[in-house]
ROSE-4610 file (N, C-alpha, C; in Angstrom, 1 decimal, always signed):
// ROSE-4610
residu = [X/X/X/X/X/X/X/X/X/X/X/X/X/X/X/X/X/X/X/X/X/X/X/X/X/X/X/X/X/X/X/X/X/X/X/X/X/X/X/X/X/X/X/X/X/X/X/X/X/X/X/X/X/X/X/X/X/X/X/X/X/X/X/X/X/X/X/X/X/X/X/X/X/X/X/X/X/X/X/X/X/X/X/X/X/X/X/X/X/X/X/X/X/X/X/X/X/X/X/X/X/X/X/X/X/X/X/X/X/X/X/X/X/X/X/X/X/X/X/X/X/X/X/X/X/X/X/X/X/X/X/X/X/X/X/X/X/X/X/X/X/X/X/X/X/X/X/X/X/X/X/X/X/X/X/X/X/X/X/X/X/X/X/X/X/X/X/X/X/X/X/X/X/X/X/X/X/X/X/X/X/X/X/X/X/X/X/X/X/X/X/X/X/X/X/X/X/X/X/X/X/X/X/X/X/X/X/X/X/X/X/X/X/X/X/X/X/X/X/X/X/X/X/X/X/X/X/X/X/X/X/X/X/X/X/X/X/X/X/X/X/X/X/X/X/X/X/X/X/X/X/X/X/X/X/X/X/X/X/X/X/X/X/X/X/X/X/X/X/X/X/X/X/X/X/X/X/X/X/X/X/X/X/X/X/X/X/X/X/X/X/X/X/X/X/X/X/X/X/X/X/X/X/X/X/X/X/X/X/X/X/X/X/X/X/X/X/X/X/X/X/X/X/X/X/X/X/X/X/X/X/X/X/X/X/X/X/X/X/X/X/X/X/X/X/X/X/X/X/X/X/X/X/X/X/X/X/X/X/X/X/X/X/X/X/X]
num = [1/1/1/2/2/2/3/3/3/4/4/4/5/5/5/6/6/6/7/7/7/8/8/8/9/9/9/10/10/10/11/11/11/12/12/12/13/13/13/14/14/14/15/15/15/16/16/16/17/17/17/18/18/18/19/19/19/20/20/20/21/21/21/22/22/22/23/23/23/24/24/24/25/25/25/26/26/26/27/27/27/28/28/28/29/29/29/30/30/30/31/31/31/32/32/32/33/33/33/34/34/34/35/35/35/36/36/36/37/37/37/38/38/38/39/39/39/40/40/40/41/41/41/42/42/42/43/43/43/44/44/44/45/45/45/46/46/46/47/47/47/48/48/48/49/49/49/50/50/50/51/51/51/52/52/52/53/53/53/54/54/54/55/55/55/56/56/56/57/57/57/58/58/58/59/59/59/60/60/60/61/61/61/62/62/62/63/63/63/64/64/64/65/65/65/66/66/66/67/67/67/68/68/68/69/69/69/70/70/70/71/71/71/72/72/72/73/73/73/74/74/74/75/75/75/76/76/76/77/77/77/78/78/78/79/79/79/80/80/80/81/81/81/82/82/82/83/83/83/84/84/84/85/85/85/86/86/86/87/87/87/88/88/88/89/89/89/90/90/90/91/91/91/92/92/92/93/93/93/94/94/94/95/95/95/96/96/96/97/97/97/98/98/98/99/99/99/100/100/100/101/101/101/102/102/102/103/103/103/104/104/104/105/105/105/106/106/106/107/107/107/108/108/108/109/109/109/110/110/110/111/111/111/112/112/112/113/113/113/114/114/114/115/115/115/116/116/116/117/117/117/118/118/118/119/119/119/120/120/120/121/121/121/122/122/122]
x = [+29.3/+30.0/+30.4/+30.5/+30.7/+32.0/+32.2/+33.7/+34.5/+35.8/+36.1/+36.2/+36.1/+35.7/+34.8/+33.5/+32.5/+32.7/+33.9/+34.1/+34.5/+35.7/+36.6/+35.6/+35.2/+34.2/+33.3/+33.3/+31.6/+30.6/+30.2/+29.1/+28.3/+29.5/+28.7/+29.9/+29.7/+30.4/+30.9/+32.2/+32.3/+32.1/+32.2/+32.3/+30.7/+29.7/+28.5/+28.1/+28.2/+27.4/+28.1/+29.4/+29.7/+29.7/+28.7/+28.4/+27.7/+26.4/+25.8/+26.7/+27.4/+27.8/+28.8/+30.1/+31.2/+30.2/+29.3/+28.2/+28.1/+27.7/+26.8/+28.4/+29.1/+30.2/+31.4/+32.4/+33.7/+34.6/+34.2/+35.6/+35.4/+35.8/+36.7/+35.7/+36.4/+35.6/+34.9/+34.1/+33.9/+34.8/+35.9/+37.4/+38.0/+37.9/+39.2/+38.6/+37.3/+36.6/+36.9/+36.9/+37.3/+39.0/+39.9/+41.3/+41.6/+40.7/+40.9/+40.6/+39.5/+39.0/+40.1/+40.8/+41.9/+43.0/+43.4/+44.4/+44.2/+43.2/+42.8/+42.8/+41.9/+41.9/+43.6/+44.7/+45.7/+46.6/+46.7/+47.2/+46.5/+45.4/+44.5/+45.2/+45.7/+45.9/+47.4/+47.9/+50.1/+50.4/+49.6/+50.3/+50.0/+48.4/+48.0/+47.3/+47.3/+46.3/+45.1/+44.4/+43.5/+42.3/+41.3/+40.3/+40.7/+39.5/+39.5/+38.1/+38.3/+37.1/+37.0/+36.0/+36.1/+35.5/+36.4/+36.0/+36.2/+35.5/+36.0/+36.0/+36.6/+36.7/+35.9/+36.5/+35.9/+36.7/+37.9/+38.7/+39.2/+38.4/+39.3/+38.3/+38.1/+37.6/+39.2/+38.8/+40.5/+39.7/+40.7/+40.5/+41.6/+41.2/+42.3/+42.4/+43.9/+43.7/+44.4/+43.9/+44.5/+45.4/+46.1/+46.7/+45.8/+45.3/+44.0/+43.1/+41.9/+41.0/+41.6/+41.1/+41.4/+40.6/+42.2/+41.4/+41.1/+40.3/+40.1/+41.1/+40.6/+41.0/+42.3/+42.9/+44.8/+44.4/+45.3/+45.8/+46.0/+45.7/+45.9/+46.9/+47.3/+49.0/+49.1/+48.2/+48.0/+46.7/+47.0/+45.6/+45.8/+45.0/+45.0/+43.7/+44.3/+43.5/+43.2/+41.8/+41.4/+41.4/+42.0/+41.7/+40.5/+39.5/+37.9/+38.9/+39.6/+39.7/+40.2/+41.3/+42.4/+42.0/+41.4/+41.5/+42.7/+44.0/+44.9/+45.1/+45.8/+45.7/+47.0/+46.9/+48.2/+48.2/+49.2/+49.1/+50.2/+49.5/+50.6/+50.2/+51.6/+51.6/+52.5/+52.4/+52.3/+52.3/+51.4/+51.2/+52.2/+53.2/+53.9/+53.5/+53.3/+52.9/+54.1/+54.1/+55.3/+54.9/+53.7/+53.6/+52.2/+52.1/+51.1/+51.0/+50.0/+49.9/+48.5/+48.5/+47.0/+46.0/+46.7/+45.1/+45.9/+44.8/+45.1/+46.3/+46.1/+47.1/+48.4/+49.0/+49.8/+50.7/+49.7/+50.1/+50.3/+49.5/+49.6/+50.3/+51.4/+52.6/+53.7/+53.7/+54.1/+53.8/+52.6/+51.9/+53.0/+53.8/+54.3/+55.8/+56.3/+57.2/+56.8/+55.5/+55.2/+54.9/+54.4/+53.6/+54.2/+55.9/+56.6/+57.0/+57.2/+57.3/+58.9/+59.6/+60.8/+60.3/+59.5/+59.6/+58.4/+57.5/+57.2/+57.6/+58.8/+60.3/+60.6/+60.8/+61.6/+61.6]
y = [+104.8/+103.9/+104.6/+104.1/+104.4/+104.8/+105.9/+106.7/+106.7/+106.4/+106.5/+107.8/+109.0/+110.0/+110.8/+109.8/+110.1/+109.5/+108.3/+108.0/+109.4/+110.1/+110.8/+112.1/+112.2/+113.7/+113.2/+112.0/+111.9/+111.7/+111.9/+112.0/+110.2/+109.4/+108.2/+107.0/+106.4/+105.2/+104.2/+104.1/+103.0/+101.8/+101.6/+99.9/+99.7/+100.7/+100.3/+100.6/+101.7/+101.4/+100.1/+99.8/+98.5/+97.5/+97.0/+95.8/+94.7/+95.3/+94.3/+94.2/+95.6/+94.7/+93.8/+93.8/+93.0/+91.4/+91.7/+89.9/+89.7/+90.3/+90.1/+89.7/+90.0/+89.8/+89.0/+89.0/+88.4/+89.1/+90.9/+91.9/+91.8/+93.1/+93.3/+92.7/+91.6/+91.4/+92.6/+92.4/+93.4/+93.9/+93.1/+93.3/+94.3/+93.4/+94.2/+96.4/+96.2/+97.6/+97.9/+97.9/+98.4/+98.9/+97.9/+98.0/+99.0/+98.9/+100.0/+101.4/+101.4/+102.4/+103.6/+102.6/+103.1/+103.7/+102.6/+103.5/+104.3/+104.7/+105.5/+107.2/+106.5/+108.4/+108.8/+107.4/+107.6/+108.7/+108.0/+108.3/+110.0/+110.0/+111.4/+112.3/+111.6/+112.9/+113.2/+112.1/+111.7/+112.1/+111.5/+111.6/+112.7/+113.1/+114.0/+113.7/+112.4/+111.5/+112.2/+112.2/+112.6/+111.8/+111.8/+111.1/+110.0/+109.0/+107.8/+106.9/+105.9/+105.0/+103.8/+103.1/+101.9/+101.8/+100.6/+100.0/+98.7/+97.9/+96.9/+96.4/+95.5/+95.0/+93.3/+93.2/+91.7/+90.4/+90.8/+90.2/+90.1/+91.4/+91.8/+93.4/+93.8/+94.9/+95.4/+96.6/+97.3/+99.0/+99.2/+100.6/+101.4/+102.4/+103.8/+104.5/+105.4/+106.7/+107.6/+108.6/+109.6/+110.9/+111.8/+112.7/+114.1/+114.4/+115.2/+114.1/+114.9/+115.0/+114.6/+113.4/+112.8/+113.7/+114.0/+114.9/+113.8/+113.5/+112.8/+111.5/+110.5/+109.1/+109.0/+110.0/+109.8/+108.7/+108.1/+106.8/+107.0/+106.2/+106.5/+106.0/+107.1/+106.9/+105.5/+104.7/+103.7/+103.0/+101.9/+101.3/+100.3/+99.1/+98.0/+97.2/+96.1/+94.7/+93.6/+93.3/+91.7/+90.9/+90.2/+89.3/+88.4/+88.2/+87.1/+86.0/+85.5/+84.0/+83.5/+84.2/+83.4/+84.4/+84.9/+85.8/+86.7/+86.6/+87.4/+88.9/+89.7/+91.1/+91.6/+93.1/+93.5/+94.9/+95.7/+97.0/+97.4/+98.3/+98.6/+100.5/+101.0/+102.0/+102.4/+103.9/+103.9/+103.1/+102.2/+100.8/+100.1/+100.0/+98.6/+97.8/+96.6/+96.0/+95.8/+96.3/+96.7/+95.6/+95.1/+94.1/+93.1/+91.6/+90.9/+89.8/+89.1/+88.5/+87.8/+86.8/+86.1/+87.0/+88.4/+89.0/+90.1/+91.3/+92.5/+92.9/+92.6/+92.3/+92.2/+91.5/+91.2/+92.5/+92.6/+94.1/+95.6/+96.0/+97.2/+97.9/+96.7/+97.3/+98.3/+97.7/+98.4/+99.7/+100.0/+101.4/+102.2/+102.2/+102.9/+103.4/+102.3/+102.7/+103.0/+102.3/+102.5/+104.1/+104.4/+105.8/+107.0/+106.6/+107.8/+108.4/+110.2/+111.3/+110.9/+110.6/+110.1/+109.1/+108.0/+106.9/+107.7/+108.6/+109.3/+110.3/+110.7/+112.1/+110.9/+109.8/+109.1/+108.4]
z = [+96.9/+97.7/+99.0/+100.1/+101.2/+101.4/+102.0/+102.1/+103.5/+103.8/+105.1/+105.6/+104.7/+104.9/+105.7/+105.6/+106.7/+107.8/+108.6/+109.6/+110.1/+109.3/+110.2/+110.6/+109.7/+110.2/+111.1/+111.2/+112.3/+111.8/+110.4/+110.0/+110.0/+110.2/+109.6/+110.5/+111.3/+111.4/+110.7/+109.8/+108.7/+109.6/+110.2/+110.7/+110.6/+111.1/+111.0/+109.6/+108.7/+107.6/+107.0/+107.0/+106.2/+106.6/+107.7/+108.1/+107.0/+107.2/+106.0/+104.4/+104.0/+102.8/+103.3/+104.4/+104.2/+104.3/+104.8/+105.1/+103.6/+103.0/+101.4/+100.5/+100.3/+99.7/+100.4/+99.4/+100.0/+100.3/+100.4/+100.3/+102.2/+102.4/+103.9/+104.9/+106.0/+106.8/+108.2/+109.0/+110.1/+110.9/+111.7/+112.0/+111.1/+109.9/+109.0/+109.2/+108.9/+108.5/+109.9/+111.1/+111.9/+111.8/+111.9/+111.8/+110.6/+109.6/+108.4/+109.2/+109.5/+110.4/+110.9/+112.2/+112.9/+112.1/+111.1/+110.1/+109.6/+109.2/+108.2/+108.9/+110.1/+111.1/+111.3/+112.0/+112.2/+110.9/+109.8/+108.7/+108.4/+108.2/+108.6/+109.3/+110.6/+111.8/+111.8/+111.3/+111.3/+110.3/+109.3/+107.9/+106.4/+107.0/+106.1/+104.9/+105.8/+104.1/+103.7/+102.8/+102.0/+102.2/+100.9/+101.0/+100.7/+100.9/+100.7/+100.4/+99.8/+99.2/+98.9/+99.3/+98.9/+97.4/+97.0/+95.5/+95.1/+94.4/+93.9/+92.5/+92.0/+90.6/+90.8/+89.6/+89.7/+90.6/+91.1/+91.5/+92.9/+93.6/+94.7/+95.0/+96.4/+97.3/+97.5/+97.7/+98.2/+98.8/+99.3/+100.0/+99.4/+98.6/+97.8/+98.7/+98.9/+99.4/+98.9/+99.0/+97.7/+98.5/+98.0/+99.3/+99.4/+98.4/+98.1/+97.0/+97.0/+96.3/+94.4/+94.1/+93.5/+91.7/+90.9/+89.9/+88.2/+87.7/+86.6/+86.6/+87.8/+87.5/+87.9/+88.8/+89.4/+90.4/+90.0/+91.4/+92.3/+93.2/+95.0/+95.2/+95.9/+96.8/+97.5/+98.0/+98.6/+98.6/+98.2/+98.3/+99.5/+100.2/+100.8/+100.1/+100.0/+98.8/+99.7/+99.4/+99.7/+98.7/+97.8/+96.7/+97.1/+96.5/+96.6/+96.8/+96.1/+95.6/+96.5/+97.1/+98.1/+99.6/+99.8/+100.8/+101.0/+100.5/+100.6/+100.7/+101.3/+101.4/+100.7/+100.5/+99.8/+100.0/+100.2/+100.3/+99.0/+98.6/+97.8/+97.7/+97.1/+97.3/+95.7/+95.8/+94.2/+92.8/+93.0/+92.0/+92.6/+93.2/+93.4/+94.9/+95.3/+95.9/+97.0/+98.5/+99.1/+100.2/+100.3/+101.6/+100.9/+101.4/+101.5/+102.8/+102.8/+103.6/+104.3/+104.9/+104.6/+105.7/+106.5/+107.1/+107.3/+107.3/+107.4/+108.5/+109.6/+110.4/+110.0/+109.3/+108.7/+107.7/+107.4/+106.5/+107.3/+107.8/+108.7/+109.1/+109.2/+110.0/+108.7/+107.5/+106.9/+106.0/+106.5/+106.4/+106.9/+107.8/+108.8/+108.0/+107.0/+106.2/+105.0/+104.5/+102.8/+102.9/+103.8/+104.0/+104.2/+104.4/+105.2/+104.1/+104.5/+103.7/+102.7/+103.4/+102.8/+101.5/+101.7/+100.3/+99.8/+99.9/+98.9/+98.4/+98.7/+97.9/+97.2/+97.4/+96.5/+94.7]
């Protein structure tokens, strides 16, 4: 699966390798994969975030991100979710769901508190 990983190093454009799938499927639109994009370097360069990946289930595409290198199946410190059915978004961060809302946009903004060093001491 395609990694935001290779955005940040250069090796690979996410917005361009994930074009044709966001078309083939109902997960992240081309906007969204951009807007992820930005977060993702942002959070990278501010916050120290780790790797990251896309995945999906039967229900829903989401974007994990972990603070390092993820060892035998640990959860990511943060994910952001497209649900198929309703198009809805969700961020959640240590498994609890801390924002939603009907477009990425909507959510973003609370990256900026879900993500801070203080509510992860907590």
């Amino acid at each position: 699966m395609q990694t935001l990983n290779d955005a940040v190093d250069g090796s690979m454009p996410i917005v361009m390798a994930a074009q044709a799938t966001a078309a083939e499927d109902a997960g992240f639109t081309v906007s969204d994969l951009a807007l992820l994009e930005a977060a993702y370097r942002s959070g990278v360069a501010e916050r120290g975030w780790g790797p990251a990946q896309f995945a999906a289930n039967d229900f829903s595409r989401y974007l994990a991100v972990w603070e390092r290198p993820p060892v035998d199946r640990e959860p990511p410190m943060l994910a952001i979710i497209r649900f198929d059915d309703t198009g809805t978004y969700a961020l959640l961060t240590q498994g609890r769901i801390v924002a939603s809302g009907r477009s990425l946009q909507a959510i973003l903004p609370a990256l900026l508190v879900a993500d801070s060093p203080e509510r992860r001491a907590a």
